[in-house]
N, C-alpha and C positions, 0 to 999 in steps of 0.2 A: 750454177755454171759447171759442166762439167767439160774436161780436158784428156786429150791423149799426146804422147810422146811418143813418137815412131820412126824408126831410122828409114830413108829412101838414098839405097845407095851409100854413097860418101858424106851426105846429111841426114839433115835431123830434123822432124819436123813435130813443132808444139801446135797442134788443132785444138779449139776451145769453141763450146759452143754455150751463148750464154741463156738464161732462164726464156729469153725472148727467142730463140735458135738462131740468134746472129751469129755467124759462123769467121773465125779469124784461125789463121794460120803465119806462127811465125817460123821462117828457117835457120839453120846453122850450117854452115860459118855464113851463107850467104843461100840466096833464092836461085835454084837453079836455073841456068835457061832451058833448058831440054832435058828430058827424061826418057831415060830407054825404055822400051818394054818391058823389062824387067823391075825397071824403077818405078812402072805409074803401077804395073802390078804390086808392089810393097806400099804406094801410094794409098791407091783404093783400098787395098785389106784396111790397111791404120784409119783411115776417112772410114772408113764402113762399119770398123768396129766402133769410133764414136758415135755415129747415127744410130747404131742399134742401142749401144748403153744408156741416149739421151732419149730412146724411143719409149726404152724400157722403163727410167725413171718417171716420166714423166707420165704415160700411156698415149702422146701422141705421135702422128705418124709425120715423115719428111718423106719429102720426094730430093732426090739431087739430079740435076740436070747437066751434063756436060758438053760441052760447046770445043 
């Protein structure tokens, strides 16, 4: 299991991604409802750098899809 902690904005977000790459994200103090621009930008960096760490350890590759 590997995990990141990375602020977006006025939160905090704990991303975990476990052996099997199920992917959970918990926030602090709460889940935002919207995110600025500048927030999914500090978003995606912290998401991104855990998909490459868990790319790395492992040797396999993710795709993330955003909707």
């Amino acid at each position: 299991m590997i995990s990141n902690t990375f602020k977006v904005g006025p939160f905090t977000c704990e991303m975990t991604i476990s052996a099997l790459g199920h992917v959970t994200a918990e926030w602090s103090p709460r889940m935002p409802d919207r995110l600025t621009r500048k927030q999914r930008a500090q978003y995606r960096s912290g998401r991104n750098a855990l998909v490459a760490e868990f790319a790395k350890a492992t040797g396999l590759n993710m795709m993330i899809i955003e909707i």
